[in-house]
Every structure is written in C-alpha cells, then in structure tokens.
Backbone bond lengths (Angstrom), bond angles and torsions (degrees), N, CA, C in turn:
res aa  C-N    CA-C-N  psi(-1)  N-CA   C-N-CA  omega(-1)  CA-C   N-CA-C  phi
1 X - - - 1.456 - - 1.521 111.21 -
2 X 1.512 115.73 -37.02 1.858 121.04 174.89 1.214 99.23 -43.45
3 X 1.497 108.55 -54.24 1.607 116.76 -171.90 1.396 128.32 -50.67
4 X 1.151 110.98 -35.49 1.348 134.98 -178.77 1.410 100.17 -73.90
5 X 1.289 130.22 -74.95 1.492 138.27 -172.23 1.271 120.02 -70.63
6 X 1.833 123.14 -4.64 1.335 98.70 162.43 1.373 104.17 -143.64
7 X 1.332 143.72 -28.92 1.377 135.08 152.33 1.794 138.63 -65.67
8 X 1.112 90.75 -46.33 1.967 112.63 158.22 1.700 88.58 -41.81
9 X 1.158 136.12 -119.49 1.316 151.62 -169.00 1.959 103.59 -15.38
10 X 0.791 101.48 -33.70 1.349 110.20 -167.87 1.358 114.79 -79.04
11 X 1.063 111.07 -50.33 1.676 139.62 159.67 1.453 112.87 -34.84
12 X 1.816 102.01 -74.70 1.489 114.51 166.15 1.307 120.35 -32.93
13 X 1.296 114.22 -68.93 1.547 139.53 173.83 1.687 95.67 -15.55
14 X 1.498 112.65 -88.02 1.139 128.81 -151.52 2.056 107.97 -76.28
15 X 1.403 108.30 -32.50 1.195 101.28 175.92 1.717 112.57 -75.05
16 X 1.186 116.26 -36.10 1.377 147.32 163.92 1.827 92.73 -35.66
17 X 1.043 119.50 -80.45 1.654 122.85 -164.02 1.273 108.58 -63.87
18 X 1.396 133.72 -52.71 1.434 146.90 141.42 1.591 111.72 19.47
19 X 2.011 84.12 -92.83 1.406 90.46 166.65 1.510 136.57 -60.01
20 X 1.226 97.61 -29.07 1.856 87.50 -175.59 1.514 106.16 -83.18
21 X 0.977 129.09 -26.83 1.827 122.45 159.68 1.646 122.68 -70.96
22 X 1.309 107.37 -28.59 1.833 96.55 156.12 1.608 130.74 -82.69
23 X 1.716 102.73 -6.52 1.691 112.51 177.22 1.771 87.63 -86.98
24 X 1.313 116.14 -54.17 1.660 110.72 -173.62 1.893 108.33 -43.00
25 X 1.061 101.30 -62.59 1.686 114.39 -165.80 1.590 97.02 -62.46
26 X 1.674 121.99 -33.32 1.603 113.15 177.51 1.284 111.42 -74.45
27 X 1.618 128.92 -16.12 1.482 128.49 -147.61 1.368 119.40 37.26
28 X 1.451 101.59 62.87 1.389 98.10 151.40 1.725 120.85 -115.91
29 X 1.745 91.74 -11.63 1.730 101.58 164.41 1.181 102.62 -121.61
30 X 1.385 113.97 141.96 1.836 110.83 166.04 1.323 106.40 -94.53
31 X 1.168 120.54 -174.60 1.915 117.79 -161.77 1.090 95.34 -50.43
32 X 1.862 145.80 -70.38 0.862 129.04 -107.85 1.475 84.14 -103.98
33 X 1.348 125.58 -12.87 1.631 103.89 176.06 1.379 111.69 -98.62
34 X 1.486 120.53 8.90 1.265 132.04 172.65 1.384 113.37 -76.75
35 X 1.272 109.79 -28.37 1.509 124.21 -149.03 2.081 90.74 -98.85
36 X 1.239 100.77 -52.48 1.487 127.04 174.66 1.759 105.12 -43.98
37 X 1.573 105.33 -60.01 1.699 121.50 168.10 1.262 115.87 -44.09
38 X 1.625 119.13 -49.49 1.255 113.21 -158.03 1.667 103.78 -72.87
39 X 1.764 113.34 -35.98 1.377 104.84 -166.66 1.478 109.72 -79.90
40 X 1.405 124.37 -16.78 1.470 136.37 144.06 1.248 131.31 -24.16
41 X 1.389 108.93 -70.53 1.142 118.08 170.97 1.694 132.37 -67.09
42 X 1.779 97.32 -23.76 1.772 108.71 165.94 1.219 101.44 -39.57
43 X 1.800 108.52 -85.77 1.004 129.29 179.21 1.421 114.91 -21.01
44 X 1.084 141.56 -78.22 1.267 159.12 -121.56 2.193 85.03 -80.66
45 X 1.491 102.10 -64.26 1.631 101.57 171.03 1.454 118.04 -73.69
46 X 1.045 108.00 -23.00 1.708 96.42 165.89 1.213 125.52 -42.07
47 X 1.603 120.20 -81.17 1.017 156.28 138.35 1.673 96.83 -3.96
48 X 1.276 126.84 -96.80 1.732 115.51 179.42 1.949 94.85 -163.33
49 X 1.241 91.23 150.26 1.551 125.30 -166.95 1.664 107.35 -45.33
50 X 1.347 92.89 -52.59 1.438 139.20 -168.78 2.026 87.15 -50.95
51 X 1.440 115.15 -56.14 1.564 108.46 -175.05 1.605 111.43 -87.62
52 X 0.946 110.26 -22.16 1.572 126.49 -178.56 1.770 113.27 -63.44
53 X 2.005 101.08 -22.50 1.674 115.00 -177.38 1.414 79.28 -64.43
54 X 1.672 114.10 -79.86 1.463 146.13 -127.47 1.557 86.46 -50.15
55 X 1.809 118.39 -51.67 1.167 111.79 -166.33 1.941 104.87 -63.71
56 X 1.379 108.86 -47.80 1.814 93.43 -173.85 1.584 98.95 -59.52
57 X 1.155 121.58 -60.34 1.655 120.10 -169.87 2.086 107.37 -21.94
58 X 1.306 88.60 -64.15 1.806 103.98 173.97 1.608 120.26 -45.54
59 X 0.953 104.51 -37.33 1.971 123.63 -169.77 0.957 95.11 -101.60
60 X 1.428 148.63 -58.03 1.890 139.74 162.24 1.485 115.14 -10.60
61 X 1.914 84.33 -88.50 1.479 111.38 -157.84 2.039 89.25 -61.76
62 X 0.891 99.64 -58.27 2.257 96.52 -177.93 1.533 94.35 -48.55
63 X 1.023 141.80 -46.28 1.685 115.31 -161.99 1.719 102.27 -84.22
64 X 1.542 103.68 -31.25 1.795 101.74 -173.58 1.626 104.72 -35.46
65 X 2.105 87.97 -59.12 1.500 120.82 -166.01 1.807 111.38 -45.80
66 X 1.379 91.32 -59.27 1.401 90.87 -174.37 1.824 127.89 -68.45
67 X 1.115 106.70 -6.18 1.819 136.90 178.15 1.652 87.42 -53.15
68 X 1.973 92.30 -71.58 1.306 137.21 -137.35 1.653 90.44 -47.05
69 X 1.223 138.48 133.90 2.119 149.71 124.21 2.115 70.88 106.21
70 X 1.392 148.81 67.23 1.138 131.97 -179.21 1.652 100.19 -89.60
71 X 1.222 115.43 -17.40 1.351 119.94 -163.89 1.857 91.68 -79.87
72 X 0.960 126.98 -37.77 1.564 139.93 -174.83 1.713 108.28 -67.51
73 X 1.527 93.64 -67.28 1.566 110.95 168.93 1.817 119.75 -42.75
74 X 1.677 107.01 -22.55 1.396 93.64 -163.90 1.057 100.70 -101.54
75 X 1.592 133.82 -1.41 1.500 126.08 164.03 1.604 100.00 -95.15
76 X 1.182 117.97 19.98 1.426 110.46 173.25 1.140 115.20 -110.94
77 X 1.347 120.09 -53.50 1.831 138.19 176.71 1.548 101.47 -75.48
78 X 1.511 97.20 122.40 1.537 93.74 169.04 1.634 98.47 -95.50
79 X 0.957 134.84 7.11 1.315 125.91 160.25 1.759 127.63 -103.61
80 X 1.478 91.43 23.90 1.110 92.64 -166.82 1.922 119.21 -72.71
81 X 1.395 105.60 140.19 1.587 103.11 175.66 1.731 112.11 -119.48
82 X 1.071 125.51 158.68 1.078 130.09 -172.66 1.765 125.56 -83.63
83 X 0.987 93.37 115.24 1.815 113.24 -154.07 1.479 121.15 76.89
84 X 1.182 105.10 16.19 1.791 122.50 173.96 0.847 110.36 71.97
85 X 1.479 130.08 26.15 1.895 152.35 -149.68 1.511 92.80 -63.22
86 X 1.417 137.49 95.02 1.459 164.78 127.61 1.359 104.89 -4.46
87 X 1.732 120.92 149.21 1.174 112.75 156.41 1.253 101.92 -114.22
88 X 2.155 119.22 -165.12 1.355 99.90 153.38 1.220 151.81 -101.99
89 X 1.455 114.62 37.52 0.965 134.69 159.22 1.631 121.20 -89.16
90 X 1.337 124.37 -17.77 1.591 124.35 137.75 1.465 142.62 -58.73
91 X 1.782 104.64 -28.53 0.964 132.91 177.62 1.528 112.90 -91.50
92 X 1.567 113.76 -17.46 1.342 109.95 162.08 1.888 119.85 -81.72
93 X 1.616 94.07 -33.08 1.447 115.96 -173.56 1.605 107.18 -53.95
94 X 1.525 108.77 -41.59 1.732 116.67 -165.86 1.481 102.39 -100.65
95 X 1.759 126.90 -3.92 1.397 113.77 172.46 1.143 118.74 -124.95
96 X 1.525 107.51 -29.38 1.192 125.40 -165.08 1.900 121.49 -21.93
97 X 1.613 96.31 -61.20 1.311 128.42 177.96 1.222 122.92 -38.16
98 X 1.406 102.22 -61.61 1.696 140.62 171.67 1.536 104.04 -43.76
99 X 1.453 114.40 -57.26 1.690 136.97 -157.29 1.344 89.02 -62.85
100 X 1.318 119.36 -57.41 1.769 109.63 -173.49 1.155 113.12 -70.05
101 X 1.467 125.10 -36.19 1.679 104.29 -161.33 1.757 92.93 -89.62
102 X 1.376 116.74 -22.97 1.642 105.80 159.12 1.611 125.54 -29.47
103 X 1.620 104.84 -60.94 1.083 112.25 173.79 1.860 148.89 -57.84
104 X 1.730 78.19 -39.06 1.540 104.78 154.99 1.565 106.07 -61.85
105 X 1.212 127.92 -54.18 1.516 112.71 -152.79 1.516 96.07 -67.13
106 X 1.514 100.80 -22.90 2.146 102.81 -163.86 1.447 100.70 -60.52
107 X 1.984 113.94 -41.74 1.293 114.88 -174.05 1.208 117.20 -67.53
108 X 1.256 120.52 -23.95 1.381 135.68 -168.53 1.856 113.95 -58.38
109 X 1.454 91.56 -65.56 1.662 140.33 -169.21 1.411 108.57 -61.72
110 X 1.692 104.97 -30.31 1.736 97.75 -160.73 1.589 126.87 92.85
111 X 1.451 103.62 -18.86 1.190 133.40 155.92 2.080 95.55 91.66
112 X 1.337 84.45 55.20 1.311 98.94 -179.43 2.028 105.92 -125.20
113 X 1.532 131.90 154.86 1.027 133.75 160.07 1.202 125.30 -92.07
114 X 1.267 103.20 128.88 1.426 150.37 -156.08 1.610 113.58 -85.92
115 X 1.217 142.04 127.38 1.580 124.19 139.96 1.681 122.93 -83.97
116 X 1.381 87.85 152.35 1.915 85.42 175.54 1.031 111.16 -61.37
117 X 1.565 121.32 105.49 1.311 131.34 176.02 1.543 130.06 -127.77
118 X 1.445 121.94 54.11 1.326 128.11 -165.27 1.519 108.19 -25.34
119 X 1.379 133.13 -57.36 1.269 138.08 158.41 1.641 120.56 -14.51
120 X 1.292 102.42 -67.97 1.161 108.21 165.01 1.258 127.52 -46.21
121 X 1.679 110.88 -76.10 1.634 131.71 176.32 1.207 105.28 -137.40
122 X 1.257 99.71 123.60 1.988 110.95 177.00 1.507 100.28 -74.18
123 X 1.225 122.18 -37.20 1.248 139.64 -163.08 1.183 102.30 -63.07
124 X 1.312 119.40 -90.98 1.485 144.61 161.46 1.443 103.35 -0.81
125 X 1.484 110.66 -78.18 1.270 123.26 166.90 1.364 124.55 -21.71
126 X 1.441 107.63 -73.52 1.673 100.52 -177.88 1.339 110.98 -78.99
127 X 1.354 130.99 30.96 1.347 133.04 -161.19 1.667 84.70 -121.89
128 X 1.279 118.50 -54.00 1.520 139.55 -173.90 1.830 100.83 -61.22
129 X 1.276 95.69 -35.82 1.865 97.74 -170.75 1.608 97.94 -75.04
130 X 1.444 115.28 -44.28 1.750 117.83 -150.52 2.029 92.09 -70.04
131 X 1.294 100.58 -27.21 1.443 99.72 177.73 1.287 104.59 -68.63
132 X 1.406 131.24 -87.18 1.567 112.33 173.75 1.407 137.36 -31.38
133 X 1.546 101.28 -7.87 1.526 112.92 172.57 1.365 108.20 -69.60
134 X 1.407 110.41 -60.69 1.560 127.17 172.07 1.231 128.50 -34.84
135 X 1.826 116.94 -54.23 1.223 122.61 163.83 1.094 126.80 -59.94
136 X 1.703 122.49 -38.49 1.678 120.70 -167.90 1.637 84.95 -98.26
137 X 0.693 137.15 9.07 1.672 122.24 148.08 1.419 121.91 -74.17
138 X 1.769 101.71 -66.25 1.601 90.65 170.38 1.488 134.75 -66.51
139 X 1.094 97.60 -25.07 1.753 112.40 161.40 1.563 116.74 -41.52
140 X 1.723 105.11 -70.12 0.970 91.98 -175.61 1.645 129.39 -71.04
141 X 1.673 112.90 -28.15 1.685 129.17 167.85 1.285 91.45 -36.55
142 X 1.479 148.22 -65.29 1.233 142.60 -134.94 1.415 122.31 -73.37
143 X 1.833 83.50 -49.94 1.640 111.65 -173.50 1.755 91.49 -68.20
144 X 0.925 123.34 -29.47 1.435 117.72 -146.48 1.680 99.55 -94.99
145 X 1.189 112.93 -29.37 1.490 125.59 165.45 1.711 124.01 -81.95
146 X 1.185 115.03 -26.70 1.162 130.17 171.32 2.189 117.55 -67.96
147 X 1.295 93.04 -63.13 1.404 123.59 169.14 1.509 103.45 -66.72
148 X 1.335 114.13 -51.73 1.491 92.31 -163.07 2.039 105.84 -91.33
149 X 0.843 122.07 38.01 1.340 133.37 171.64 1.428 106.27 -119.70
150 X 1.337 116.88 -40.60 1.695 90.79 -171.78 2.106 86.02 -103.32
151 X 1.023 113.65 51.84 1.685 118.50 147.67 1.286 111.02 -101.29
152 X 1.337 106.27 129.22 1.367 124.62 169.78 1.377 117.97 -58.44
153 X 1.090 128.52 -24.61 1.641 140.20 175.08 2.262 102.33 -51.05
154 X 0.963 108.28 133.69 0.883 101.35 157.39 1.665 149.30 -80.66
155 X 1.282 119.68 111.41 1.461 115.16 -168.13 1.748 130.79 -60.90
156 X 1.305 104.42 132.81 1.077 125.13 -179.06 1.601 125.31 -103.36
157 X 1.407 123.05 136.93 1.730 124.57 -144.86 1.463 72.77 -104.57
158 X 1.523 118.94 132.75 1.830 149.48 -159.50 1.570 75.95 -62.40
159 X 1.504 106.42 -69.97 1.804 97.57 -142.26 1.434 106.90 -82.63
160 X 1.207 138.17 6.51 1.613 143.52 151.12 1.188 121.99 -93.01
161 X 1.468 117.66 -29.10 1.332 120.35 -171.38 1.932 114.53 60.35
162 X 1.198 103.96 10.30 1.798 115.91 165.01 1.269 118.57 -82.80
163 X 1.612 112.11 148.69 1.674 112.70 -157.02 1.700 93.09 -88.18
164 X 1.549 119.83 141.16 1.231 127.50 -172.49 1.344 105.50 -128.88
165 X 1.079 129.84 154.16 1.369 138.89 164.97 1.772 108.44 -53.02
166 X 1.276 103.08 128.98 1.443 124.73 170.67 1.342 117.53 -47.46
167 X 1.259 131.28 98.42 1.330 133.08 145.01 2.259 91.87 143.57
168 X 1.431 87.25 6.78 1.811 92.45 171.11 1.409 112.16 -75.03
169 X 1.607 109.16 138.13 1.646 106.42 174.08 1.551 135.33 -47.83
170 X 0.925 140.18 137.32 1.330 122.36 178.63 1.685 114.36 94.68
171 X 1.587 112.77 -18.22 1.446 113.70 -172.13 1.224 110.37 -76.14
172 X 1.177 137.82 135.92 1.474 135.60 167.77 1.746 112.20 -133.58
173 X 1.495 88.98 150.39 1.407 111.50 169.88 1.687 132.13 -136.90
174 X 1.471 93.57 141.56 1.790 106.63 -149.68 2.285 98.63 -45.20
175 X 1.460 108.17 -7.09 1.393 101.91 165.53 1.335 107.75 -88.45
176 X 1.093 133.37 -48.63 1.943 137.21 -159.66 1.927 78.48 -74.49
177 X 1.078 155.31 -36.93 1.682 151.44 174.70 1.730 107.35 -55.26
178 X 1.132 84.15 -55.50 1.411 92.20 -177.52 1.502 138.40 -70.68
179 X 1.407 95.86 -16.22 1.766 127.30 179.69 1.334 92.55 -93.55
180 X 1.512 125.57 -47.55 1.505 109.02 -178.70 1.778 112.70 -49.63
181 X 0.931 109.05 -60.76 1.326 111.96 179.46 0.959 120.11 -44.85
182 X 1.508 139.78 -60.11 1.012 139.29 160.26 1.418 130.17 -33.90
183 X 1.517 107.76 -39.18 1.224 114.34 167.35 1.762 128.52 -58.20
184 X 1.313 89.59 -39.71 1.391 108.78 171.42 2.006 124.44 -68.81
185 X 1.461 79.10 -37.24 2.122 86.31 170.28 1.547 100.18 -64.20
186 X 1.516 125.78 -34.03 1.105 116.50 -148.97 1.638 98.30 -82.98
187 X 1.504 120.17 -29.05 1.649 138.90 -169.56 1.978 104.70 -64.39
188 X 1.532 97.66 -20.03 1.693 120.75 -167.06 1.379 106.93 -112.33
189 X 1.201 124.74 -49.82 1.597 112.46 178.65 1.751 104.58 -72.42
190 X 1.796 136.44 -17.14 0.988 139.24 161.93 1.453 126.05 -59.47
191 X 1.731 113.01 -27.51 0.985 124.05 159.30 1.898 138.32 -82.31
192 X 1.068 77.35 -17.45 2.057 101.64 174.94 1.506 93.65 -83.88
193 X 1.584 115.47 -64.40 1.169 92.81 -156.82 1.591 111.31 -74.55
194 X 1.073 114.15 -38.55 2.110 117.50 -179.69 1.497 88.87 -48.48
195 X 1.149 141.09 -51.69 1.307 141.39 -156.36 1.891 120.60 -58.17
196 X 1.474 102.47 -32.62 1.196 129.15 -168.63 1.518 91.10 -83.63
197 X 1.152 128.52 -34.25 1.669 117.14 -179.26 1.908 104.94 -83.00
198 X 1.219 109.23 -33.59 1.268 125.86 -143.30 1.543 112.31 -95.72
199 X 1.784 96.64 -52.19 1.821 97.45 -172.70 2.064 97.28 -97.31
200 X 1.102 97.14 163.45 1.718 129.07 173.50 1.438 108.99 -109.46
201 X 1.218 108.04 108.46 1.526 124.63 -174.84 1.744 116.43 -150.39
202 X 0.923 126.66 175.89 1.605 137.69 -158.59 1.476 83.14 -117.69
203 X 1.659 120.95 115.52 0.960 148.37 166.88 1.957 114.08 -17.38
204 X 1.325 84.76 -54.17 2.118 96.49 164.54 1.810 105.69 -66.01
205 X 0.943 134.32 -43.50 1.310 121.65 151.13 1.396 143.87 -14.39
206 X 1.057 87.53 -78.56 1.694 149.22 -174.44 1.304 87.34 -44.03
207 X 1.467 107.91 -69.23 1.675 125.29 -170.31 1.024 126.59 -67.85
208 X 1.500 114.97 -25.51 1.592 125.05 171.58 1.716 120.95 -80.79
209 X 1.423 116.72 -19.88 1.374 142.92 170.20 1.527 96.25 -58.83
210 X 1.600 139.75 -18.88 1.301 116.39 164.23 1.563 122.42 -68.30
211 X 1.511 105.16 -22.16 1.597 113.51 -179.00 1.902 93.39 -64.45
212 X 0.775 136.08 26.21 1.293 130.73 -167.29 2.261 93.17 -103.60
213 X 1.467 98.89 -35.69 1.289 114.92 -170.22 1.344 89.90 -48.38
214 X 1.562 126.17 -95.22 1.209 155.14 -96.40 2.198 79.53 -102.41
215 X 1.253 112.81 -27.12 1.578 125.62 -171.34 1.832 76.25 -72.19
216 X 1.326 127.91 -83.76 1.133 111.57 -144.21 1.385 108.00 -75.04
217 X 1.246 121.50 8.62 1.825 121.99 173.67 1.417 99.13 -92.12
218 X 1.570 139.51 -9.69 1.107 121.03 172.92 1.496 105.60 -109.52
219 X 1.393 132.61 -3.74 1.291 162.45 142.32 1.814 100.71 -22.30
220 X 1.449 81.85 -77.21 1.736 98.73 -170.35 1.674 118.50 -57.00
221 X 1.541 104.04 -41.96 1.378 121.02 -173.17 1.861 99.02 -68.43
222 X 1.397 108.03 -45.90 1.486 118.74 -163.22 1.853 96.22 -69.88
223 X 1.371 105.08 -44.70 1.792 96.58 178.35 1.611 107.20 -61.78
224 X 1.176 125.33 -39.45 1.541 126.85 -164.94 1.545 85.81 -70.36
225 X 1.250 142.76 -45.68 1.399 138.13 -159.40 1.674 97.29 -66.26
226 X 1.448 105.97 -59.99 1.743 95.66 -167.96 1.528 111.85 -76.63
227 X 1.371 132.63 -17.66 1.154 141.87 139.32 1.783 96.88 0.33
228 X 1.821 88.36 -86.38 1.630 122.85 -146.22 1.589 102.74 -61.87
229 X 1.750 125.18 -35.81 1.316 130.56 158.85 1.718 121.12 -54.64
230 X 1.060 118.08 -34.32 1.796 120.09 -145.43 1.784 69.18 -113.35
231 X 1.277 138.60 -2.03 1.507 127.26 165.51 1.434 110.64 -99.40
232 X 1.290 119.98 -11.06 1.539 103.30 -149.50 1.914 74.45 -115.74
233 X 1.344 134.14 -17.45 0.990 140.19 176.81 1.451 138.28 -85.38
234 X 1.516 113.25 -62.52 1.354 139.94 -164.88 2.003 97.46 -105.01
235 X 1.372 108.91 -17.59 1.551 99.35 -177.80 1.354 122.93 -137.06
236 X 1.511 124.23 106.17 1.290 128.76 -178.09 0.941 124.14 0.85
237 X 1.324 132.01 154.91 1.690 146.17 152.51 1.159 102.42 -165.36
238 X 1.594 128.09 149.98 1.342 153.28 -148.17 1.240 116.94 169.82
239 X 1.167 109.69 146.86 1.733 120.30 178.93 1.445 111.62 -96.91
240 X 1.278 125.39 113.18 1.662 111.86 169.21 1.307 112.03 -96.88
241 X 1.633 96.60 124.07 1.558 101.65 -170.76 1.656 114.04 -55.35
242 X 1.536 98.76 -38.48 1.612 110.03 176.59 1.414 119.03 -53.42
243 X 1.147 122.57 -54.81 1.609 140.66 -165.06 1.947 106.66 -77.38
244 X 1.545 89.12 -21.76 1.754 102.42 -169.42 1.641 106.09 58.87
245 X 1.227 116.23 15.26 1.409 110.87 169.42 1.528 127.60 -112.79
246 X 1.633 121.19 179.41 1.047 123.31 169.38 1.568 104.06 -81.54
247 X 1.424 117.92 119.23 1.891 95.61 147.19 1.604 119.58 -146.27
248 X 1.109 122.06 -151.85 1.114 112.52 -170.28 1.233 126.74 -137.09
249 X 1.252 125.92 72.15 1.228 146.85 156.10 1.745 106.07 -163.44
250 X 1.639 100.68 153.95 1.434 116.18 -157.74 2.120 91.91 -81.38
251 X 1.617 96.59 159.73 0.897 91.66 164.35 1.692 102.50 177.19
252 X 1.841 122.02 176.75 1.348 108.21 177.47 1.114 140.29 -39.45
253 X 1.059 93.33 -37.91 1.940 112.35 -176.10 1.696 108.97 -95.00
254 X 1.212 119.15 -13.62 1.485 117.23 167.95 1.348 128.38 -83.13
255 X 1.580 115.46 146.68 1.486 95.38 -172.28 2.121 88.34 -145.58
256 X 1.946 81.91 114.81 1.546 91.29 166.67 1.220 125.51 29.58
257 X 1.191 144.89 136.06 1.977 130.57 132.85 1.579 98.41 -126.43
258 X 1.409 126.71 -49.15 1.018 129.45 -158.63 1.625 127.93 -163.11
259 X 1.227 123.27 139.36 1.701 109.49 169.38 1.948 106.18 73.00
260 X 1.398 104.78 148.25 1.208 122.54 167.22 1.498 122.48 -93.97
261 X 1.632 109.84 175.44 1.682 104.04 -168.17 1.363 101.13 -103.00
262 X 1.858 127.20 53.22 1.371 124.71 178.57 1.388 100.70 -80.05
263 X 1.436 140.84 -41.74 1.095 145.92 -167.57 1.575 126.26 -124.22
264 X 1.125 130.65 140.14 1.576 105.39 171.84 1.523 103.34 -113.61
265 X 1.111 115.27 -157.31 1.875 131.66 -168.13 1.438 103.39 -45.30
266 X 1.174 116.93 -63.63 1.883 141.40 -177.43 1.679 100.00 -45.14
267 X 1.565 107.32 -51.64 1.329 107.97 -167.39 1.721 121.20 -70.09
268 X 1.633 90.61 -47.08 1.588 103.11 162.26 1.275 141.43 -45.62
269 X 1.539 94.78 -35.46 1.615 109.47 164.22 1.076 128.66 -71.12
270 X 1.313 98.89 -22.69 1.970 101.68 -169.86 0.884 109.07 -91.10
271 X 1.700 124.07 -38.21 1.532 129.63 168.45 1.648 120.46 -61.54
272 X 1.127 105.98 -12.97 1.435 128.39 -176.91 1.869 116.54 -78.58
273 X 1.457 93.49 -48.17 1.380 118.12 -169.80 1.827 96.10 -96.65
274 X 0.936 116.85 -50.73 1.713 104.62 164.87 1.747 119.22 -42.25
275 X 1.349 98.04 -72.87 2.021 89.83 168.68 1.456 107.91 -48.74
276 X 1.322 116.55 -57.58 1.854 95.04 -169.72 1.239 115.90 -67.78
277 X 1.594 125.86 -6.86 1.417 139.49 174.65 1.653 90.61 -43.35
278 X 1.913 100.07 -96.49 1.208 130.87 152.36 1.649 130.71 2.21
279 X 0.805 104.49 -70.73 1.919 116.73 167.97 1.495 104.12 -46.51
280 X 1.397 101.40 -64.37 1.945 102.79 -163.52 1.002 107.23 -64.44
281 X 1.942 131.76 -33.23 1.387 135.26 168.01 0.910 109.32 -58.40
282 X 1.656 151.96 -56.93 1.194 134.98 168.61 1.563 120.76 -52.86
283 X 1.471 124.82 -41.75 1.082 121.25 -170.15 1.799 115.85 -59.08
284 X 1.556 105.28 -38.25 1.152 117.77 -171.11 2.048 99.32 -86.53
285 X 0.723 117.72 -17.50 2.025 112.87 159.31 1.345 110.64 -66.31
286 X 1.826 130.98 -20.47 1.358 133.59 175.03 1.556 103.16 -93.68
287 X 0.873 93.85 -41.73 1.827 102.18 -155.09 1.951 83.23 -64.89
288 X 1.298 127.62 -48.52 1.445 113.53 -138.41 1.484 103.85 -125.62
C-alpha cells in the first residue's frame, strides 16, 4: 500500500507528462487528445505497471506506424493529418474501454498485479482479458491499416473479395492481415514479459500466462477482421472524382464503392473494439 501511495503516483505523474508533451511536440496528439492521454496514461500506471506497458507498447508501435511511408499515405488518405495527430475522441475510442475495467480490476485487486487466474478470480480474469482485448485490437486495426496501404498488393473488399481502390473501407491485404496479428502477439508477449517482473503467481500459473501470446495474436487479427466487415458494410466509401481520392462521405462528385453512412471511423472502432473487448474476456475465463 506505501507503494501505491507514494511512489506508484509519482512514477505515473512524471512518465504520464513525458509522454503527453513528446506526442504534443511530435503531432501525433493535438491538445485535446494530449490532455485526454495524459489522464489515460496516469491511470493505466497507477493502477499497475504491467497495464501502463500494454498502453505505451500500443501508442509507440501506432504512432512509429502511422509516421512510417507519410509521403505515400498522403496521396492516399484524404483524411490524412500530419503525424496522424489524434484527437480525444480517438484517444477515448482506443482506451477508453480499457481505462475503466483497468480501474475496476485496481479496485478489485487492492491495486496489486494479478495473473490470469480464473481459480483465483473469474472476475478479475475476464476483466484482465477484455483489456488485452482492447489493445490487440487497436494494435492490430492500426498496424493493419498503416502497413497494409503502402503494400503494393492490391486491396480487396472482405465480403466480395473484389479488388478496390486503396485506402477503401473494408479492403484488405494479405500484409495489413498479417500485421494485425503481429500486432496483436506483440500486445501479449508485452504482457508475459512485464508480468514476469511484476505479478506473484504459482509457477503453474505463471506458465500458462504464455497462452496469453498466441490469445492476443488471434485477438489482433480477429479485431482487424470485424474492423474490415462493419467498414466495407455499415461505413461509406466513394471515389471523388475531384479530390482523385477515396473518402468517406457521399457527395456530388462521389461515386459509390462500398458500405453505407450508418457509422463512420470512430464508430467502427468502437464497435470493433467492444466485440474484441468481449470475445478475449470470455476466451481468457476458459483458457485460464
């Protein structure tokens, strides 16, 4: 509890401010998702170390990614911004979820780290899973959108399997598939390994917490999948003859490709990141 009340906080504090003034000065957050980040990220190390990785691991590797081919990306994205500068309403979209059941597990726990241990706490457990759900979802959406746009392969819309113009909702390519996953091993081996310094567990535990990997690599792949449906379906895409681009909302100069205007980017994600929330929390109450 010392720990908690005077170094924990302290820690947060300063790694916490850190980051949100080197995402401001990089533009990858503008104030208000800077401001949104910083109390995010308190939380996230307050609470235990162990969620505080998952969250930098997620915000790293997505801002490297999204930096990464921008000169390529900006005749591609008609929404494109420079350093992929976030607001906080993105920054609520990719943590939001996470931030509460973080908090719950802290109240839960004692504000101590935990292994997935249904035995222990069923609760805990699927509380501990829906968070890694969260991360290897947006992880992988990112990587998988980032990567799979500047592939030369041509993209294909999930539920037709027809070749679409690059940067259309729903299009995927066997690289942006493959990055999801990856993205997602990476959201799981971040959690095994911080975990091994961090949580207190019975060696048989301990040992089964690697199945945590291979959970959030199908985590990551499975969010990029319903992502790539609830885009190619529920959310616009169109060509503007004017702009010569793909974007997403209808208009004179646009003509059709795919999906209706029930949802846009924000919405897709959240509905996206709720099921993979969901899924990995149940999966991980069987698995552990």
């Amino acid at each position: 509890m010392e720990e908690k009340s005077l170094i924990r906080p302290f820690i947060s504090l300063i790694i916490s401010t850190a980051i949100a003034i080197r995402a401001l000065k990089r533009k990858s957050l503008n104030l208000s998702g800077a401001f949104l980040g910083f109390l995010v990220m308190f939380m996230h190390f307050y609470v235990g170390y162990r969620f505080g990785a998952l969250l930098l691991v997620f915000f790293f590797t997505s801002s490297k990614l999204t930096k990464y081919g921008e000169e390529k990306k900006r005749i591609i994205d008609a929404d494109f911004k420079e350093g992929g500068q976030r607001d906080w309403i993105q920054v609520l979209a990719n943590s939001g979820i996470a931030t509460a059941l973080v908090v719950i597990v802290g109240n839960l726990t004692g504000w101590q780290d935990k292994c997935l241990d249904s035995k222990d706490s069923a609760l805990v457990t699927c509380l501990i899973g829906g968070v890694i759900g969260q991360y290897a979802c947006c992880n992988g959406d990112t990587w998988s959108s980032e990567l799979g746009m500047l592939s030369d392969a041509q993209p294909r819309l999930i539920t037709t399997f027809k070749p679409v113009r690059k940067g259309t909702n729903g299009g995927v390519t066997t690289t942006g598939l493959i990055a999801a996953a990856a993205a997602g091993g990476v959201i799981g081996l971040t959690f095994v390994v911080v975990g091994f310094f961090t949580a207190k567990c019975t060696s048989d535990v301990a040992l089964k917490q690697l199945l945590v990997i291979p959970l959030s690599t199908i985590a990551g792949l499975c969010g990029s999948l319903i992502d790539s449906v609830l885009g190619a379906t529920v959310q616009f895409s169109g060509f503007c003859t004017v702009r010569n681009k793909v974007v997403g909302k209808p208009g004179p100069t646009v003509k059709r490709i795919s999906g209706t205007s029930i949802l846009d980017n924000n919405g897709v994600n959240l509905v996206s990141v709720c099921l993979t929330t969901l899924l990995t929390a149940i999966a991980c109450l069987y698995l552990f």
